[in-house]
N, C-alpha and C positions, 0 to 999 in steps of 0.2 A: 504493500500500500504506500509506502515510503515513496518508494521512486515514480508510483503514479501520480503522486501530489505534489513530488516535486517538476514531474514534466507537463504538470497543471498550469504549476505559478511559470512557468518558464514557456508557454505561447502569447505568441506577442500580439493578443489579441485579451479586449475585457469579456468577449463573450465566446462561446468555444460551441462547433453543433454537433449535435449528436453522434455525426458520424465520424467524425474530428477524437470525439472521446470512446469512441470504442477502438480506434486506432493505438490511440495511448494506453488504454484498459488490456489491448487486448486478449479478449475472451471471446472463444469462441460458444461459450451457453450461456446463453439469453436471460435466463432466471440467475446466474450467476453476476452477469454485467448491470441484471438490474438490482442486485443487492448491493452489488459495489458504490451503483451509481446512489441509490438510497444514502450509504454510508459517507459519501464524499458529500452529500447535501448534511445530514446529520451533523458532519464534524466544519460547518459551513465553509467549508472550502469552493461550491460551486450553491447556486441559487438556482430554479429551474426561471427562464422569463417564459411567463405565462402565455401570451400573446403569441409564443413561436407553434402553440396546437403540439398536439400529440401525434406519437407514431402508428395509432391504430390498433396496435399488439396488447395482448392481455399478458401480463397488466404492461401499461402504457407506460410510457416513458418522451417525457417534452421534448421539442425537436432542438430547443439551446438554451444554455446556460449561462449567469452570469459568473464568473470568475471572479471572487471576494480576494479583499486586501489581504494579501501575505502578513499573518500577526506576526507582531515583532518578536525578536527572540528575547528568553528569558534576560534578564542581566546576572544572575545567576552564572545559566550556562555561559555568556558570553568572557564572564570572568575564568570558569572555570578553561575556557582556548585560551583565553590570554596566558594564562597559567604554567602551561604543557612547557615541559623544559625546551630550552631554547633550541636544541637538533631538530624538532619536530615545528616548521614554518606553520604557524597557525591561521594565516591568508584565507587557505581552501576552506576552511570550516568557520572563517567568519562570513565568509559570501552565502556559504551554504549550510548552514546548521542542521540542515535535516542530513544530511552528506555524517556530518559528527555524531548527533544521535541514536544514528543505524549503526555505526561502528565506533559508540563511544567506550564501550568495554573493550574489544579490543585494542583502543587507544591511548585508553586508562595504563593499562598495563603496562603496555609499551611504555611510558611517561614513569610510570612508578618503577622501572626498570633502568630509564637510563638515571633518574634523579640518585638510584641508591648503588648502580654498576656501570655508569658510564664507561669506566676506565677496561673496562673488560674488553670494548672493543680495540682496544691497542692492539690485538690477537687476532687477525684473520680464520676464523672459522667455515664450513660448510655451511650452503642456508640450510642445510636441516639443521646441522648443529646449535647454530644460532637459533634457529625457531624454536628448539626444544628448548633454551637458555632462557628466554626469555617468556615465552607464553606455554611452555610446557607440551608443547605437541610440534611434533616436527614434520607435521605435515603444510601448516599454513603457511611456510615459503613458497613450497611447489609449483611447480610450471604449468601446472593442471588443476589440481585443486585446489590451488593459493593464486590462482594470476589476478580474482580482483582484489586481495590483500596487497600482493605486489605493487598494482597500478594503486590501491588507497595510499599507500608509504612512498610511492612515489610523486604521487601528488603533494603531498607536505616535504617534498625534497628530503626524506627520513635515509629512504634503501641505503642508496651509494653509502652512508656514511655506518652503516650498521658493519661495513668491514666485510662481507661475505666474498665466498668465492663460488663460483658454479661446481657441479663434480659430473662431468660427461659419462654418458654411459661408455664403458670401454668396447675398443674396437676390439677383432680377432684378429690376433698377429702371430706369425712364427717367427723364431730368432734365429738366426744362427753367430753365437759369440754375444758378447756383450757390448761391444765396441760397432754400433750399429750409425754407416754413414749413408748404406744406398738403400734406402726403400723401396718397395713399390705396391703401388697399392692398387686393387682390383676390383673394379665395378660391382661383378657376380660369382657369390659364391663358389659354382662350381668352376669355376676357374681357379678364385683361390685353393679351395680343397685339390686342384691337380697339379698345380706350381709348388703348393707347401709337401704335398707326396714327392715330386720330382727332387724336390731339398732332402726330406728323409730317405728318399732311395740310392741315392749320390753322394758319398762318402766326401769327397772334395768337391762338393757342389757351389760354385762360386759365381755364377749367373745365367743368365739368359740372352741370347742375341749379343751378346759381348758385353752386355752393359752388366756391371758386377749388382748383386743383391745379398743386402747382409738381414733382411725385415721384412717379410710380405705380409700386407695388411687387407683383410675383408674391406672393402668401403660401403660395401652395404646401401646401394644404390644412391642416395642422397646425403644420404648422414654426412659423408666427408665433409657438405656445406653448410652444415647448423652451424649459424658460430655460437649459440651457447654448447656446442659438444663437439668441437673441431681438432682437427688432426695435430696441431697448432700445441693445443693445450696436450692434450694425450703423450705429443713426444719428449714436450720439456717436464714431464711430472719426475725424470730425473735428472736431467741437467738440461742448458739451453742447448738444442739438436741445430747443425750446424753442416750437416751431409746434405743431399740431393735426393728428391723424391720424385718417382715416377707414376705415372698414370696410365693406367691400360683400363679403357670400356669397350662396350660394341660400337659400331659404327654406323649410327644413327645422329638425329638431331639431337635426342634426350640424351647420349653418351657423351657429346660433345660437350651441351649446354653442361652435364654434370661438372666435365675437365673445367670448364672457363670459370664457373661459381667456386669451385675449390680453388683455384688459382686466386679468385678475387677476394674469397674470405679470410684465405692464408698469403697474406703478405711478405710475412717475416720469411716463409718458407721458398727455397728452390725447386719450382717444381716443371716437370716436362712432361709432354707427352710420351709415353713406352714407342717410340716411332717404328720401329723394328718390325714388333707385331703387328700395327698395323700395316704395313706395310705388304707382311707373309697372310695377313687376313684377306686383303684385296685380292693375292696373287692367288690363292684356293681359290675363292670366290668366283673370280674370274673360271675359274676351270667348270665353276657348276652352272656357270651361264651359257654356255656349250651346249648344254644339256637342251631336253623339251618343259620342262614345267617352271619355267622362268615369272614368271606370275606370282607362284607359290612364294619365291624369294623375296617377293616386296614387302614391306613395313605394312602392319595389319591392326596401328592406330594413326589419328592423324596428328603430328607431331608439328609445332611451331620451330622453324628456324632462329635460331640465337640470334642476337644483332649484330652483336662481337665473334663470328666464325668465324671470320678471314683473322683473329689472332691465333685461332688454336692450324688455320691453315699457314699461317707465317712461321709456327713451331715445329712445322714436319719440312720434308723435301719435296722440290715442288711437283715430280713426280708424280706422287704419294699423294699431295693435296688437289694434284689436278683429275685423278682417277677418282678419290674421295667426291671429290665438288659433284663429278661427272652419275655417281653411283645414288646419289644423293638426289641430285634432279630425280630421277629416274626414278623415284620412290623403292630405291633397295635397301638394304637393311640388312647389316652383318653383325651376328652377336659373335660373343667372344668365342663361345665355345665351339665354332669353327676348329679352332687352334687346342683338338684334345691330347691326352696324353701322348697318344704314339707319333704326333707332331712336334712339340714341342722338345720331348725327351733327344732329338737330334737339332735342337740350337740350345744344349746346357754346353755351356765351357767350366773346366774345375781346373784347379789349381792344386801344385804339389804331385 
């Protein structure tokens, strides 16, 4: 009821029609919008004007409203914003006091927390960590079930200063050594799972297509580009990573689009396209175009072209980018798994 009364006072009109406030109400059952509507007259928030006639419906309901003075806020409450220790900007909730009211226990808290632990945030913590610290449950940071807490504390400029850190879901990676400089990280699962077997099967497995790999990482279709969960954060949780990473997807719009948004959300990071494989992806390809059922090989959604392609085509050879461009028109569509094990297992180079 909160937020319908306050997107009552907040149209910029004195009279509001019926059909106006069931937009804002909305409810879709009729006996339900007209109890609402009952109780927003009750607590005089709206006035029915007489004159506007009824809707006909049993029971009726007037066709407009007058929109009554927003009462002033307690002085009370308004001392009690003024109040709130100084981290927490008390602006939002003098404009909006019903904004305060709906979340003033949760706000209390907070306030009664930094006024007696302030110092505690000198400590970078997890948001659950923190969350539990302070309000006892560690779920109302959450990206999910806490994002309008989030957006509330950020609105009084509170978050930033609360000290927290994100904690990404981790990726799937294999290692080989500890001293990890060449990555490469992999669209689709079953590809990972046949590059990290080709490591375990390979005694002095030392790369692929010449380019050396000491970390093959699932990327897990998109993930790589969240930047609250980015490859970014994952590799410095032991020291700042400072090596060269690669990228191998299919050869699609969406493969692409994925290479250029991981590129764009990880800055700090070096990273290239696996050019190689693509490369050997085309030259197959190519071989099953030869064939009769050419049709079948085409892309079987419709896919938006990136705006920034010609930079992931500037990262390959022009070769390679100009067969790409050409497969692409053409609505084809190369997934990775083109390139399975008894392919790839003859471009592993080892060492020693």
């Amino acid at each position: 009821m909160d937020g319908i009364i306050t997107s009552i006072f907040e149209y910029p009109y004195k009279k509001i029609g019926l059909d106006e406030l069931e937009k804002i109400i909305k409810l879709g059952d009729y006996a339900k919008l007209v109890e609402t509507i009952s109780s927003l007259i009750d607590r005089q928030i709206i006035k029915p004007v007489k004159q506007s006639g009824k809707n006909g419906l049993n029971p009726s309901l007037y066709l407009k409203y007058h929109i009554m003075n927003k009462p002033a806020p307690d002085k009370q409450l308004i001392n009690e914003i003024n109040s709130l220790h100084y981290m927490i900007e008390p602006g939002v909730f003098r404009k909006n006091t019903e904004k305060y009211i709906k979340n003033r226990e949760f706000i209390l808290i907070l306030d009664d927390y930094l006024k007696a632990h302030s110092s505690n945030l000198e400590y970078p913590l997890s948001e659950n960590e923190r969350a539990y610290q302070i309000w006892n449950d560690e779920k109302v940071l959450d990206k999910k079930e806490g994002k309008d807490n989030i957006a509330l504390l950020k609105s009084c400029n509170v978050f930033d200063k609360l000290n927290t850190y994100p904690t990404p879901e981790p990726f799937f990676d294999y290692r080989r050594g500890n001293d990890i400089k060449n990555v490469l990280v992999i669209e689709n699962k079953d590809t990972w799972f046949t590059v990290r077997k080709l490591m375990l099967d390979t005694p002095n497995f030392a790369g692929l297509f010449g380019v050396k790999i000491d970390c093959v990482i699932y990327g897990e279709g998109r993930k790589v580009t969240q930047k609250n969960n980015s490859l970014q954060d994952y590799l410095n949780i032991d020291s700042h990573f400072e090596g060269k990473v690669w990228y191998w997807g299919d050869i699609d719009h969406e493969g692409i689009d994925i290479f250029l948004s991981f590129v764009n959300i990880s800055p700090e990071l070096d990273i290239f396209p696996f050019a190689e494989a693509y490369k050997k992806m085309t030259e197959l390809f190519d071989r099953l175009l030869s064939g009769d059922n050419t049709e079948g090989l085409k892309c079987r959604t419709n896919q938006r072209q990136p705006d920034n392609i010609s930079k992931f085509y500037q990262s390959i050879d022009s070769e390679s980018a100009e067969r790409i461009k050409d497969l692409l028109h053409n609505g084809y569509y190369i997934p990775q798994e083109i390139l399975n094990y008894a392919v790839l297992k003859d471009y592993i180079y080892c060492e020693g």
